[in-house]
N, C-alpha and C positions, 0 to 999 in steps of 0.2 A: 818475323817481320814479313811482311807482303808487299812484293813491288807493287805499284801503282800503273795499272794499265796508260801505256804512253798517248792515245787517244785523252783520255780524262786527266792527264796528266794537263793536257795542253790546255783546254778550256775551262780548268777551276781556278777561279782567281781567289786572292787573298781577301783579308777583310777591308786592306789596304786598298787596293784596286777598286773593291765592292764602296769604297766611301765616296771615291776618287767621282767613280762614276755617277754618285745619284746627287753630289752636289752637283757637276755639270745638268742634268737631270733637273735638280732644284733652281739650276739658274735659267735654265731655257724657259722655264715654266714660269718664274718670276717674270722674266723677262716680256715672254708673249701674252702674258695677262694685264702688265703695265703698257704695250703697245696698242692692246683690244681696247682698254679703255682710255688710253691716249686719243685714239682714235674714233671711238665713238664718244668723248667730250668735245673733239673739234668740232665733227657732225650736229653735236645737239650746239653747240656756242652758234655757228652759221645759219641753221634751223630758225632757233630761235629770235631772229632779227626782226622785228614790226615790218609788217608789210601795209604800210598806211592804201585806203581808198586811191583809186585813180581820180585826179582832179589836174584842173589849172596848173596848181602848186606841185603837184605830184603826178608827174609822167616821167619818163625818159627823156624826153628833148629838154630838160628843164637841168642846167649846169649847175654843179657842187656847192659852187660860189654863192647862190640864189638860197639853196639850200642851208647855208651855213649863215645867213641875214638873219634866218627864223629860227633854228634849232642850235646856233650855239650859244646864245645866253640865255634860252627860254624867254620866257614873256607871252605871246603869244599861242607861242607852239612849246612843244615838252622840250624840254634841255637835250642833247645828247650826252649818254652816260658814258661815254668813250671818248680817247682823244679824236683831233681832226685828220680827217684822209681823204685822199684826194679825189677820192671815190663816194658815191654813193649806192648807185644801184643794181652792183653785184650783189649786196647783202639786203639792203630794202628796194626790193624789187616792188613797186605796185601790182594790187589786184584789183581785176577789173570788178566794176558792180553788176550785183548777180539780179537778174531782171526778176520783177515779183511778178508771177501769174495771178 
């Protein structure tokens, strides 16, 4: 029988320990790959919001309420495919028209 030098004695884990560890391992991993793309789905939903032409009907000084005459039942203008908020122009921000040389 040969003692076990007490250095190596201290740092070999079991197979027990060795499982204990790579599920933690496997869950930090799960975890930060379900936050990256939590997080880069809010990014592309926000992204993705029509940024209609600057007009009349579409500037900033133009209140939600105005807004919601034309786009919440359709008819003239496109429906909104989301509920109502009391916001508009954090996410449809207008852009301005780009001059033709």
């Amino acid at each position: 029988m040969s003692a076990a030098h007490p250095e190596q004695q201290a740092t070999s884990f079991g197979k027990r320990e060795i499982g204990h560890k790579r599920r933690w391992r496997r869950l930090f991993l799960v975890t930060g790959i379900a936050l990256l793309l939590g997080f880069g789905f809010a990014v592309w939903h926000f992204a993705s919001a029509p940024r209609p032409l600057e007009s009349d009907h579409h500037n900033l000084s133009v209140p939600p309420q105005r807004c919601l005459l034309c786009h919440q039942f359709g008819g003239a203008a496109p429906q909104m495919p989301h509920r109502t908020l009391s916001f508009c122009f954090p996410c449809h921000l207008p852009r301005k028209l780009e001059r033709q040389k």
